[in-house]
N, C-alpha and C positions, 0 to 999 in steps of 0.2 A: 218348500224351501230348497235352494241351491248349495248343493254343497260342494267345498275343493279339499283335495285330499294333496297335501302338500310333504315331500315326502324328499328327506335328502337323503344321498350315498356315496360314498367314498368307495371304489373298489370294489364294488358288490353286483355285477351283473346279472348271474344265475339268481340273487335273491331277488332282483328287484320283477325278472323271469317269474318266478313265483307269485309273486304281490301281485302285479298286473292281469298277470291269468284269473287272478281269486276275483279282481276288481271286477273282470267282465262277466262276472254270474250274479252279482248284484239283481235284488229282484226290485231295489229303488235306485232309478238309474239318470237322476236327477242331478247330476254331479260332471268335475271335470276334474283331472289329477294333475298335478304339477311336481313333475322329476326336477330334483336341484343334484347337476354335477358336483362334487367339491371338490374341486381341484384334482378327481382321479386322475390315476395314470391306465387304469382297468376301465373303459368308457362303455358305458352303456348303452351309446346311441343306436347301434345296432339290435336290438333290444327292445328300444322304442320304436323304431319302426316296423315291430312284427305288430304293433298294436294298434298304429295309429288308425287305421280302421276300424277298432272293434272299441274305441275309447276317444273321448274328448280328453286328449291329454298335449301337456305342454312340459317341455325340456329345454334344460339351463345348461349351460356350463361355465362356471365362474371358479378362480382361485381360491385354494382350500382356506376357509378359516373356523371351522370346527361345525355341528350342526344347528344350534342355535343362531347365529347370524345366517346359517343356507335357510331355516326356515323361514327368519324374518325376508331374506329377497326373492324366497319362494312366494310369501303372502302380498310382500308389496307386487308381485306380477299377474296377480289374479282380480277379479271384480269382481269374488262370489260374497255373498254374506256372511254366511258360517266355515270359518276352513277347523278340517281337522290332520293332525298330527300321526303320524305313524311312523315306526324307523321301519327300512328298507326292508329287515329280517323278519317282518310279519305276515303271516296267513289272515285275509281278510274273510270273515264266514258270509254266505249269501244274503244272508238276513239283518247285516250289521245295520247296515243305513234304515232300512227299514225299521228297525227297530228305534234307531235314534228320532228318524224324523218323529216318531211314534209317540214317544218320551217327551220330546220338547213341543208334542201340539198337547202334550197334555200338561205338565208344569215345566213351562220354559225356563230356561237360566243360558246366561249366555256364555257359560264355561261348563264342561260336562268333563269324566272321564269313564272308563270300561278297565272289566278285567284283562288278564293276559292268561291265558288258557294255551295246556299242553296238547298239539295235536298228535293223531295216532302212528304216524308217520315220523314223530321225532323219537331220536338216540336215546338208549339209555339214560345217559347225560345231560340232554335236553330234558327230558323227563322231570329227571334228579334237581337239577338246576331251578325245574320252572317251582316245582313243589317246595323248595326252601325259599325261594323268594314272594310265595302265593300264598301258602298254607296258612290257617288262623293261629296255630302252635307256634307257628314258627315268625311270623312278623305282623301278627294282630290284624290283619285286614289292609295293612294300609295301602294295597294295590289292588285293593277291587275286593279283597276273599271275605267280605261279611257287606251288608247295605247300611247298615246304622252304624257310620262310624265318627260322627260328630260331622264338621266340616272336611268333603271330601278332598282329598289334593291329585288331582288328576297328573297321571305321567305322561311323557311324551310320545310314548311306545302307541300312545293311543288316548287321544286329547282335541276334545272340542272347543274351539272359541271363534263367540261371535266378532265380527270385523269393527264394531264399535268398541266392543271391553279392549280387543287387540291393539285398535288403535288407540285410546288413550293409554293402555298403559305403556307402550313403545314398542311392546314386543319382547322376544327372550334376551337374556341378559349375555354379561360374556364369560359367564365361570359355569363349568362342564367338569362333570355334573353337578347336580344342581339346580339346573337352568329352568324346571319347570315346575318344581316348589315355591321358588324366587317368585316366579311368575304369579304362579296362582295367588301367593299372601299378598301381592302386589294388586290382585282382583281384589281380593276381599276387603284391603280398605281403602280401596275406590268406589264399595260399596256394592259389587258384583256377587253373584250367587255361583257357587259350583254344586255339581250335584253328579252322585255313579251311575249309571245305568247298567245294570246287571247285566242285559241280555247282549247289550250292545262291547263283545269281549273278540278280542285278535286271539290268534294261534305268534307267539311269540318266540322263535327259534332261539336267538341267542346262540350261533356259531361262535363257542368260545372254548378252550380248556380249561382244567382245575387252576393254574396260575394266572392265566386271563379272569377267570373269574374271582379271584382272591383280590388282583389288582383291581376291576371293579369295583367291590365292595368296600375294600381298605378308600378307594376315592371319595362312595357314597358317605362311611366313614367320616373323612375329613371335610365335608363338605358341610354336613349338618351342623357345627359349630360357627363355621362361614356365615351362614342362613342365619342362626340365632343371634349372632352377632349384627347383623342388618337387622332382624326382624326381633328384638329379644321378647314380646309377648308371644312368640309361638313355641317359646323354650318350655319345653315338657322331661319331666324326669324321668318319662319312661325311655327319652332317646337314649340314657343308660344304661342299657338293660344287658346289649350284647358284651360293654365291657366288665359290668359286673357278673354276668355269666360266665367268662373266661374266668377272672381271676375268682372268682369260687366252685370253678370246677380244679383250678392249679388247685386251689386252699382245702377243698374235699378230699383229693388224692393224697397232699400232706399229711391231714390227717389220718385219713386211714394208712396211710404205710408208718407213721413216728410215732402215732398216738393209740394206735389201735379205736380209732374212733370213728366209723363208716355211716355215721346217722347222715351228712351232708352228701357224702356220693351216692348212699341210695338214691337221694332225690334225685340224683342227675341220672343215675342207672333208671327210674323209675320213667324221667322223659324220656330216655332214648328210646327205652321199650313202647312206650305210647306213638313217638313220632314214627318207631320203625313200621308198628301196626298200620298208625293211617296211614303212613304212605303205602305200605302195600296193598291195601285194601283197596285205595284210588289209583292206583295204578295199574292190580292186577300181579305184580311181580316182585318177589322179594328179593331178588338182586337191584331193583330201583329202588326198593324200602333203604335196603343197605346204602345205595349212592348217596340216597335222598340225607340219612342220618350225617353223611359224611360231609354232604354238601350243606348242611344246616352247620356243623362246627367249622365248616371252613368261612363261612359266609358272619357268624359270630364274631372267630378271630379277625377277619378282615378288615372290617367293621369296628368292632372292639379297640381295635390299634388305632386305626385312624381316628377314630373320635378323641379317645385319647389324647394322641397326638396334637391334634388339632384344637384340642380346648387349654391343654400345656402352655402351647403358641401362641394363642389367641388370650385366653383368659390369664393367664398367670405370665407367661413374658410377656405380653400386649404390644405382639406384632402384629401388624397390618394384613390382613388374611394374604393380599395381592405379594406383600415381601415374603409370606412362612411359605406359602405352595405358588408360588406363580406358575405351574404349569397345570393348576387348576385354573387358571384364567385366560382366556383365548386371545390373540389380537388381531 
């Protein structure tokens, strides 16, 4: 099988430096890559040509209109069968593809996804970051961090789809983020299979700060009520969880300071101690236990709010998702 590794960046040279190095250690080398400029002002063509010898790879440059449309004129420019999805800021491991082709000669599906793994070489930060968005404690698997997790929903950090499901379903949508949940629900009642492949996981940087990262989440946040609102059979109560987590950690600390009544903050003193443990234990370092705790409440609140928000807007004033956030929507 032929694979395209389709991959947009806005401003990101030194990452894409990195990605590209990883691509040429591939030990299945079946493949061609396709860089999508977006409209940088930071161009990476210089970049691309330290490779062009050591990769079948091909480079765009087109005006910015957010990742989901660079990937869809990334795909319409290639003629492979299967493209897969990667943002700029990923570490590719030698064995990925290998391991994919591997997967789908044994139960093909024409949609796949993989975990996002912290390498050894990433920040504190990066660290902290990756372990509250991966951990099973902390967001149930739903990026890869368990195999049995009903119907997988593969991300775009790192995202297989064949060129037939691609093509009937049109490709990614224009609300960011978001855009590759849409996607996937959009396979599945076209009657499409997705499916994780463990082994087949990125090394995920995420060059971000603590307020980068809040804004993040607070998106992913507002974006999930978007999705339910298009998709409403994929509404699940558990997408509540980070904002009843906040307001019953507010409601725990009430009581124990007014009430003298600390049965509810134990519980929450009882996860901290838990999360702090595993993380230090996968990590090795209890200064990343401690980030990792901090970066799970801040990743909560984030979250928490925007969902909020966004179901306020949406369900109870019944605004139109495109009038309550339109800068979740690209054009």
């Amino acid at each position: 099988m032929h694979f395209s590794f389709v991959i947009p960046v806005f401003n990101r040279p030194a990452e894409v430096d990195e990605l590209l190095k990883s691509l040429t250690f591939q030990t299945y080398t079946n493949f061609d890559t396709v860089i999508v400029e977006d409209g940088s002002t930071l161009k990476c063509d210089k970049v691309i040509n330290k490779y062009k010898s050591k990769l079948d790879i091909q480079y765009y440059f087109k005006s910015n209109s957010g990742p989901g449309p660079s990937r869809n004129y990334g795909v319409d420019k290639s003629n492979s069968e299967y493209f897969i999805f990667c943002d700029s800021d990923c570490i590719i491991p030698p064995m990925y593809l290998n391991e994919v082709q591997k997967q789908l000669k044994i139960n093909y599906t024409d949609a796949f996804g993989g975990p996002d793994n912290a390498h050894s070489s990433f920040t504190p930060l990066q660290k902290a970051i990756n372990y509250a968005m991966t951990a099973f404690i902390t967001t149930g698997g739903i990026r890869g961090g368990k195999k049995s997790i009903g119907n997988f929903q593969p991300r775009s950090f790192n995202m297989g789809i064949s060129k037939t499901a691609y093509s009937n379903t049109g490709g990614f949508g224009n609300i960011h983020p978001g855009e590759d949940p849409d996607l996937t629900i959009r396979l599945w009642k076209l009657g499409y299979e997705t499916q994780l492949i463990p082994k087949a996981f990125v090394y995920h940087k995420r060059r971000i700060s603590w307020i980068q990262f809040y804004k993040q989440v607070n998106k992913f946040g507002k974006c999930r009520p978007i999705l339910n609102y298009w998709h409403p059979e994929t509404s699940k109560i558990t997408y509540w969880f980070p904002t009843c987590f906040i307001f019953g950690l507010a409601l725990g600390l009430l009581l124990s300071i007014n009430y003298n009544n600390s049965f509810l903050i134990c519980l929450y003193i009882f996860y901290f101690i838990l999360l702090l443990f595993d993380s230090t234990i996968r990590n090795k370092n209890i200064i990343i236990g401690f980030m990792s705790l901090f970066a799970t409440c801040v990743q909560y609140l984030g979250y928490g709010i925007g969902f909020l928000k966004a179901v306020i807007f949406i369900k109870v004033l019944k605004y139109k998702p495109e009038d309550a956030f339109p800068y979740l929507f690209l054009k």
